[in-house]
C-alpha positions in Angstrom: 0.0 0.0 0.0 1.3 3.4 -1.1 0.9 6.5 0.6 0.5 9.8 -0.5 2.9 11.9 1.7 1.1 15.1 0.2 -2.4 14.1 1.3 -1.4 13.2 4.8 0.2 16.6 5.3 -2.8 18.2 3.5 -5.1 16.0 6.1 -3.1 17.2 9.1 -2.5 20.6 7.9 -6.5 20.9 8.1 -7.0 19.0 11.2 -4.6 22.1 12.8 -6.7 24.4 11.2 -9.9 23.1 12.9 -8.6 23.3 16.2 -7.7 26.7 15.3 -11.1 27.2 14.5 -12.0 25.8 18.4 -10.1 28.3 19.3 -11.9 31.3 18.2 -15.4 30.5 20.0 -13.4 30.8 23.8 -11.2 33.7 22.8 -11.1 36.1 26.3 -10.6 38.9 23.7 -11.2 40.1 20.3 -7.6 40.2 19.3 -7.0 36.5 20.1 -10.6 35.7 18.0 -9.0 37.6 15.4 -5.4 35.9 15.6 -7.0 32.3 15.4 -8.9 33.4 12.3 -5.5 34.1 10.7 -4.0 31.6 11.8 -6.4 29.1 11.0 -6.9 30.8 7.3 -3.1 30.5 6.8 -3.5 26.3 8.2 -6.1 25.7 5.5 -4.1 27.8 2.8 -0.6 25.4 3.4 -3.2 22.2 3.5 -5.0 23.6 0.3 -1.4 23.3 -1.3 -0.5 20.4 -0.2 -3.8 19.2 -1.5 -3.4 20.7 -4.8 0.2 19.0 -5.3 -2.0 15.6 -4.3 -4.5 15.9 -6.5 -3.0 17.5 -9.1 -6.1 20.5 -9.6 -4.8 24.3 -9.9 -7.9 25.1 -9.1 -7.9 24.3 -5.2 -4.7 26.7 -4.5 -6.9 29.6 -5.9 -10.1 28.8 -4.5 -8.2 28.7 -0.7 -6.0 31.9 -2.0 -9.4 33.8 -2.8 -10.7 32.8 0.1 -7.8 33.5 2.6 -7.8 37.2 0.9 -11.4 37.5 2.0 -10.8 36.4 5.3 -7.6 38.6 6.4 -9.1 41.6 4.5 -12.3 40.7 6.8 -9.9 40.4 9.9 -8.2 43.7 9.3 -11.0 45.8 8.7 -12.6 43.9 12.1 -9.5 45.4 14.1 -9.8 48.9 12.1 -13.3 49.1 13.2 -13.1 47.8 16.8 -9.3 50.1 17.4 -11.6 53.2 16.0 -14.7 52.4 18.8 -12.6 51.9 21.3 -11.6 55.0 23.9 
């Protein structure tokens, strides 16, 4: 049995991100919400490679790069907001 080296770092590259994800609903602050969103964005982008060098599809890598631009241009504009309403 042969095994894909590529898929298993995709597979644990995304189990990282998920508890990355856990870590955004007990966040004692907004900052650390916002970190774990980054940091679980960035998770999925490296497993989204290694997925697309597994499979072979160009398509993945630019579906997860689109999305990850959504999400830290979400994040930033979050800590714009919440710096400008604070006192």
């Amino acid at each position: 049995m042969m095994v894909d080296i590529w898929l298993f770092a995709a597979v644990c590259f995304f189990i990282l991100a998920f508890c990355a994800v856990l870590r955004v609903v007990p966040g004692p602050t907004l900052n650390d919400r916002l970190i774990a969103v980054n940091v679980a964005a960035t998770l999925a982008c490296a497993g989204a490679l290694a997925l697309t060098v597994s499979a072979g599809d160009l398509i993945i890598v630019l579906l997860a790069g689109l999305l990850a631009c959504i999400v830290f241009a979400t994040t930033i504009r979050i800590s714009q907001v919440h710096r400008s309403a604070a006192p």
